[in-house]
Phi, psi and omega in degrees: 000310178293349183270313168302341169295294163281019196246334155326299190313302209293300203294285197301237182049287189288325194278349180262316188271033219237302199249011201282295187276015150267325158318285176341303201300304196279351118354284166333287209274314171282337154121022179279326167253158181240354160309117168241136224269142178283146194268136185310126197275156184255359167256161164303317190279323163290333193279318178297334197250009177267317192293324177288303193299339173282302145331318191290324180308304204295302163318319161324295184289320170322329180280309221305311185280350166292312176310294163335299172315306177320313186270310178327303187305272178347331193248346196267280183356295212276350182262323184303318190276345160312285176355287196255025173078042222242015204325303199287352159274343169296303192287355215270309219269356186255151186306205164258320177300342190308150184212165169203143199259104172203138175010077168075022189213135166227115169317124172224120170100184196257006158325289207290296194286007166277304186291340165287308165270322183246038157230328175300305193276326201303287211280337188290320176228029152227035173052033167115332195288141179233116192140167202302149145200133193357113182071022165220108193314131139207053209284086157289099179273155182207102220240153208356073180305162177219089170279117187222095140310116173301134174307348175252358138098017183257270156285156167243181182207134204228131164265148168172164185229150151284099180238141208229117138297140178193140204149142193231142199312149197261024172256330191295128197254337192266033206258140180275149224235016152288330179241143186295172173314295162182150224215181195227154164204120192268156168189161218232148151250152166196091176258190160212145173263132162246155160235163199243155152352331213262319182087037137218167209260148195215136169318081195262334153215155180216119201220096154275125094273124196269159219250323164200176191192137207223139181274170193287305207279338136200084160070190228232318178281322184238035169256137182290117166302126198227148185274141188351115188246052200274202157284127191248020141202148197305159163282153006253034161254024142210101172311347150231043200268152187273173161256019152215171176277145150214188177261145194250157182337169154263170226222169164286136025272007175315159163255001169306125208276159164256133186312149146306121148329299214247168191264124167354108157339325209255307206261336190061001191282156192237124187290102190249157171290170218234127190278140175340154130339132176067000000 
């Protein structure tokens, strides 16, 4: 009884969805739905080519998100060996063509970003050295990217922020005496990225500015604004010098933005600051 019961269910079952898309079509045709349903290819050879192009999409987006992946590693990469002086694995993540925008000077080629890590920072917080040292904080969180991979899967552009601990053990008998105890620092990236022949993605600019900066004990709220202390002159009549000046962000308590890369989520519309008064 019970086998006959279902195998009842079951045939009427198949007989209403059966009858389901002539319900539908004359719904439809009477103006009961307001859905429009896309028309179905009616050949083999059409069905076949709707399948290929929806793989071929499914594949894109499947690239788009391998990529996205790739540059976060890359850029997560760049905070850890930042962390730990780690400055010849730093210079490792940049194109050969790679450049870098830091505190009023831009570095170019892979010339430029070498005399900027492992001779600017290498000698300012590692005596020379590549690699931890001994009392000293340089923790870079890296923190909301925003990745827009170019429709030809060769470059991107990145939004993300920086945020830093920092400060050295009060046991460090050698602690340079230029730098605070320990101190807190925000800071904005807007980089852009390539891959290479090879299909792997490498750091083609990299434009950090920071956006305030705070002694630990007290805060953020009582830092003296101090004016632009970058570099004033270029290589090579300063060996270590960028190779060209720019002007650097204004700093806090200043608002000044870096620009957005990318256009409003929502609206598409694209945001610039608003020109002074007067």
């Amino acid at each position: 009884m019970m086998h006959n019961g279902r195998r009842g269910f079951m045939s009427r079952a198949g007989t209403l969805l059966a009858g389901l898309p002539l319900v539908l079509a004359a719904a439809a045709a009477a103006g009961k739905t307001t859905a429009k349903r896309k028309p179905v290819p009616s050949s083999a050879d059409e069905r076949l080519e709707a399948m290929e192009k929806q793989m071929q999409q499914m594949a894109s987006e499947l690239g788009t998100l391998k990529d996205v992946n790739a540059i976060r590693r890359v850029q997560f990469a760049y905070g850890y060996y930042m962390d730990k002086q780690l400055y010849d694995e730093v210079a490792d993540l940049f194109a050969d063509d790679g450049e870098v925008h830091f505190g009023g000077g831009i570095y170019r080629g892979k010339a430029g970003v070498r005399r900027l890590y492992t001779g600017v920072f290498r000698q300012a917080f590692a005596a020379g050295a590549n690699g931890p040292v001994y009392g000293l904080l340089l923790d870079h969180l890296q923190l909301q990217e925003i990745i827009d991979v170019a429709p030809d899967r060769r470059t991107a552009r990145a939004r993300s922020r920086c945020f830093m601990q920092a400060g050295s053990h009060e046991s460090k008998q050698d602690a340079n005496p230029a730098l605070p105890r320990q101190w807190w620092e925000g800071g904005i990236y807007e980089n852009t990225y390539a891959k290479a022949d090879d299909g792997i993605w490498r750091i083609r600019v990299l434009n950090y500015r920071v956006v305030y900066q705070g002694q630990y004990e007290d805060g953020w709220a009582h830092w003296k604004a101090a004016a632009a202390a970058g570099p004033r002159a270029v290589f090579p009549e300063n060996p270590q010098g960028p190779d060209e000046l720019e002007t650097p962000l204004e700093g806090w308590p200043g608002t000044a933005v870096v620009p957005f890369h990318y256009a409003h989520p929502v609206t598409g519309k694209n945001w610039a600051p608003s020109a002074p008064p007067g």
